[in-house]
N, C-alpha and C positions, 0 to 999 in steps of 0.2 A: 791756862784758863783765860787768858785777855786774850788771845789768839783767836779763841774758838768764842769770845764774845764782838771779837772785832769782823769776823766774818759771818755773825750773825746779825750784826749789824750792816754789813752790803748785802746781805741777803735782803732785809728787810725795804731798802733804801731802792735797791733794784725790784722789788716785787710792787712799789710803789709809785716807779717813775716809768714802771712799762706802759703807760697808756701811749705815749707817743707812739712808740715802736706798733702797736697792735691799732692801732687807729690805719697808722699807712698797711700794714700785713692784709686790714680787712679791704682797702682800697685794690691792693695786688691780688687777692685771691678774687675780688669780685671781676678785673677787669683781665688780668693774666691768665688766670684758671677758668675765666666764666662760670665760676661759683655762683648759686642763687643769693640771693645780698639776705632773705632770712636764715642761709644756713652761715655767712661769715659772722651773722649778729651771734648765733650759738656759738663759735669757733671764742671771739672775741669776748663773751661772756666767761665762759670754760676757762680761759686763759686767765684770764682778770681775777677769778674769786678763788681761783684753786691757790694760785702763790699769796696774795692777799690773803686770804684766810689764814694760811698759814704765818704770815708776817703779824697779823690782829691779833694769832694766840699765844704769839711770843710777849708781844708787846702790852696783853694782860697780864702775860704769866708774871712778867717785870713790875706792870702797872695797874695791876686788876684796880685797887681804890680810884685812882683818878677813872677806870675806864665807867666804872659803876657811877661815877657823880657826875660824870659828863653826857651819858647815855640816859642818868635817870633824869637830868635837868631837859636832853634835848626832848625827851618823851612826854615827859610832865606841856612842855611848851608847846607839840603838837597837837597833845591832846587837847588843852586852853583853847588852841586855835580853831581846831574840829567843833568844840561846843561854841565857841562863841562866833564862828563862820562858818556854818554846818553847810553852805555852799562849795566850797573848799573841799572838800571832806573826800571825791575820790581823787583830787590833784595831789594832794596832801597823801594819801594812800601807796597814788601808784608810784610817785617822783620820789617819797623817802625811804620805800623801801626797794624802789634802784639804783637809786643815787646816794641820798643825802647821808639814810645811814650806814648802808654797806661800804660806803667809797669814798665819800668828801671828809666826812670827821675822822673815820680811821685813819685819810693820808694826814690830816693834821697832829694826831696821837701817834701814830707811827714814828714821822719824822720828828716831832720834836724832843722825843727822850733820846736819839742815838747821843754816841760818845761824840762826834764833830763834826763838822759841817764837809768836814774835805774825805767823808764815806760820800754821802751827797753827790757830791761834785763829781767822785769819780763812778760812783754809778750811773750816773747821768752822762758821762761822756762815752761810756761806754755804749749805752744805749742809743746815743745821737749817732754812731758808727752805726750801729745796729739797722738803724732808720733809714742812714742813706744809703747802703746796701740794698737794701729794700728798695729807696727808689729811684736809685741806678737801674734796679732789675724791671721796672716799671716801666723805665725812658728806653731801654734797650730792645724791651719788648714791642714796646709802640711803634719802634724806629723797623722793627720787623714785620710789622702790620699784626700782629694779634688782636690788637681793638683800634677801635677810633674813639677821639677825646672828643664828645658831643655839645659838652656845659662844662660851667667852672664845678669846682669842689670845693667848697668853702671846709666840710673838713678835713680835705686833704692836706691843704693851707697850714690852718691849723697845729694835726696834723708834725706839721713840720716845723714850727715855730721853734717851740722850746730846745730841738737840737740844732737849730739856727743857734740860737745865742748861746748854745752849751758851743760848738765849736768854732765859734768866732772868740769868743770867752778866753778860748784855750791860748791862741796866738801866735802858733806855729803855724808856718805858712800853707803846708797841708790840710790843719783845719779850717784856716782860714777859705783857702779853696773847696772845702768840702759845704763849709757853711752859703758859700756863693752859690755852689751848684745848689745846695735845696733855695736858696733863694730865687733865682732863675726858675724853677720849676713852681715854686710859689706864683709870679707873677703869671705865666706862661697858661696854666691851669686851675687856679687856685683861685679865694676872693684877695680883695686889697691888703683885708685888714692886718692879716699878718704880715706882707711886706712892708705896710707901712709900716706895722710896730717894730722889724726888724730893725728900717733903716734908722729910726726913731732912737733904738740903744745903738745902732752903731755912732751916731751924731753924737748922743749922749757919752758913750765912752771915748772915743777921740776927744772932745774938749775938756773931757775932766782928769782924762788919765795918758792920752798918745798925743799933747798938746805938739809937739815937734813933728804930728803927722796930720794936721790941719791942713795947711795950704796943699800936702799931697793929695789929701782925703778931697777938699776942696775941687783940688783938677779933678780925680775918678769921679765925682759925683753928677760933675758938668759933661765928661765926655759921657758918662754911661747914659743922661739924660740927651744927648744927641747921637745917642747909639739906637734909643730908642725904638723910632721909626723904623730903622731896618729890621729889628727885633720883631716888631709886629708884622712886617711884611712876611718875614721870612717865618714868622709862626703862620702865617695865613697859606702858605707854600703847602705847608706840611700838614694842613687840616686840623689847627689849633688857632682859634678863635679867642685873644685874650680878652678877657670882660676887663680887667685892670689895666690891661694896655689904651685899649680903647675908651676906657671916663679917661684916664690921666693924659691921654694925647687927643680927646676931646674937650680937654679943660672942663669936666667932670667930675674928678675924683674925690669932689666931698659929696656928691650924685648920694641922697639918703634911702632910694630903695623902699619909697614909701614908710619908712621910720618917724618921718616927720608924724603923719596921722596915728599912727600908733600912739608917738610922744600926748600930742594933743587930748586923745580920748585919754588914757593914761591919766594926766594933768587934770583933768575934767572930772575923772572918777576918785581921783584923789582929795581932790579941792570939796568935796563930797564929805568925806570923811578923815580932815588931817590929823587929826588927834590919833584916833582910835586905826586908823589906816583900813585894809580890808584884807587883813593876815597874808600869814604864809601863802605860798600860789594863789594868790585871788587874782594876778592879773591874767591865768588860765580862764576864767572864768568868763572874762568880759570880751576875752581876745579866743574865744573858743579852740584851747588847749596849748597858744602862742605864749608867748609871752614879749616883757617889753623892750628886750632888746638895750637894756641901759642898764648897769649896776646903780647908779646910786636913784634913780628913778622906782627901779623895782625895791630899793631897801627903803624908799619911804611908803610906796604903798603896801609893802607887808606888815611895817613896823608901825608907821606913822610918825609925824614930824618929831615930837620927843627923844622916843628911843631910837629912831633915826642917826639923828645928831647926836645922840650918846655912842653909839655903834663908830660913825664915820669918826668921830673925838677922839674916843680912846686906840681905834687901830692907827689914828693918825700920827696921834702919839707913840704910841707903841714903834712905829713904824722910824721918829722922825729921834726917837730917843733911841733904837735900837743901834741905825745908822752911826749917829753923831760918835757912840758909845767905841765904834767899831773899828778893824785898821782897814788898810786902803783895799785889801783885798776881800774882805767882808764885806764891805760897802758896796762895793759892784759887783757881791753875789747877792745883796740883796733889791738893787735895782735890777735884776737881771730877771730875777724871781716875780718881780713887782711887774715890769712888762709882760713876762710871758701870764699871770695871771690874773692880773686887776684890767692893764690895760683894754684888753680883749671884749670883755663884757661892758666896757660902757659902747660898746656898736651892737654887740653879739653875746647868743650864750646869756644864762642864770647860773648867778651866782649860787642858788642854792644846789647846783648839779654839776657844776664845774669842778672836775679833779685839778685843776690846774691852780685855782684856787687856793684848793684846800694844801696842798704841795707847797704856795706861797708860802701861807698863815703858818704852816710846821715849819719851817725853813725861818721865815722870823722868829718864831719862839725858841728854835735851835740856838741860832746867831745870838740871843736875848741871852738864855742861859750860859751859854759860855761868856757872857762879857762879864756876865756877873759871879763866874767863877773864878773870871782871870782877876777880878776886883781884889774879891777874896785872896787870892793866891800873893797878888801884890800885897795887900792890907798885910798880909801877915811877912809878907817877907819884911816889908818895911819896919812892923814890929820886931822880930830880931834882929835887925839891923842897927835897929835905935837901941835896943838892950845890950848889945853885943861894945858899942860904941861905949858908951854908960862905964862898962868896965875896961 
């Protein structure tokens, strides 16, 4: 019986974390097969809700009560939103029932009742194999003239992040290599943002955990930034034009991409209404169907300054009591989690649409509940221990 609940459990965990995989598959089918990009968005829909669905009726069958009070709270709260921002009303329409509610709270329900974080883990590495498969068969293709690489991919990028730090994570030197090659292909075609957030937890893990591999790390980081230059040359050979190579070796790379103006109006239509904010998707509204490109930017103009700061407070905590709570290997699954999903969005991406997100927040509450079982588990061992002693 635990058997056939432990493998319904990487079922789950795996129908969860395929968005990476199917994000790069829709990029391969578009540019290797020359697929029309509306028929890989059907392909990549199909794939997402068929195994998801099927993960969401499990994870009722388990949890129906919590799913009922979480569904009736998020419904109750759109509807709020619709009447008292009746501007909002088809952003709010189209984004929750593509996103918010098929796919961002399920992956937070989903993942956070499995039995342990390390189903997680290994579905997701599974699935970073899965990915760079995939774009192995993309570089091979290209290197055969199939297509030509015209503009960056931001979400090809993307895309690739999450199984960047799933197999750098891992730490055998295979993955480590494997991790490299999507990183290379990140830069090469891809936007910045997920190389940078890459190299961001590689820095971040070396000094908090591979300290005796500092001054190494140190040298690679210097040679590869004077390896550079030839990098771009030689993508310029091959008819790859890197947009990231080109800010970062034009001393550009914090180059905002017009984000700046967005922020400004943004700020201006907020300062408007800080209390009360202007709801859910209202910065669709202003930014005609955009949005602003910031997490915590867009969580004050939906919320407003208050529940705002109540939101960024309590996950803060949540976040920083979850950690402390944790051992060293928990701890750097859940910076890892935190990169691949928080970091992203204060440049790119809504939070209220983002799987990766929502993949974080279940992944915290995972880690959350187990520290608080392991409590338990101690508390009471200690109790017999101290009775046992007694006599």
């Amino acid at each position: 019986m635990q058997e056939k609940s432990s493998k319904t459990d990487h079922y789950i965990a795996f129908a969860v974390l395929l968005q990476s995989f199917l994000v790069i598959l829709q990029q391969v089918l578009i540019a290797v097969f020359h697929m029309p990009p509306e028929a890989t968005t059907i392909y990549r829909v199909v794939l997402t809700a068929i195994p998801l669905s099927v993960a969401i009726a499990i994870t009722i069958y388990r949890k129906w009560s919590v799913f009922l009070i979480v569904y009736s709270i998020a419904l109750l709260i759109l509807l709020l939103h619709i009447i008292i921002f009746p501007d909002n009303y088809i952003y709010i329409k189209q984004n929750s029932l593509r996103f918010l509610l098929p796919i961002v709270i399920p992956n937070v329900l989903c993942l956070m009742y499995l039995k342990d974080i390390s189903i997680v883990e290994s579905a997701l590495y599974k699935i970073s194999w899965f990915t760079t498969f995939l774009a192995l068969i993309y570089v091979v293709n290209f290197f055969s003239g199939r297509f030509l690489i015209e503009s960056y991919s931001m979400s090809f990028s993307y895309g690739l992040l999450l199984p960047m730090l799933s197999l750098y994570s891992d730490k055998r030197w295979y993955s480590v290599v494997a991790a490299l090659f999507l990183f290379i292909i990140a830069i090469s075609i891809g936007s910045r943002g997920a190389a940078i957030v890459f190299v961001l937890f590689v820095v971040y893990d070396t000094f908090q955990y591979n300290k005796k591999y500092i001054i190494p790390s140190i040298i690679a980081i210097v040679v590869f930034f004077l390896f550079l230059p030839s990098l771009a040359t030689w993508l310029d050979t091959i008819g790859i034009s890197s947009r990231t190579l080109n800010l970062l070796l034009g001393g550009e790379i914090g180059y905002m991409s017009g984000r700046d103006n967005i922020y400004d109006k943004a700020l201006a239509v907020f300062w408007n209404s800080p209390v009360k904010g202007i709801g859910l998707f209202g910065d669709r509204v202003f930014l005609d169907g955009s949005y602003v490109h910031n997490f915590i930017l867009e969580l004050y103009l939906n919320w407003g300054i208050i529940v705002a700061t109540l939101i960024l407070f309590y996950f803060g905590w949540k976040f920083i009591s979850t950690y402390i709570k944790s051992d060293k290997k928990n701890r750097n699954t859940l910076v890892k989690y935190l990169f691949a999903g928080v970091a992203p969005l204060m440049a790119s991406g809504s939070y209220l649409i983002d799987y990766d997100l929502g993949v974080f927040i279940g992944v915290l509450f995972l880690i959350s509940r187990q520290n608080k079982v392991k409590e338990v588990f101690s508390a009471k061992k200690n109790l017999v221990s101290n009775k046992s002693m007694r006599f």
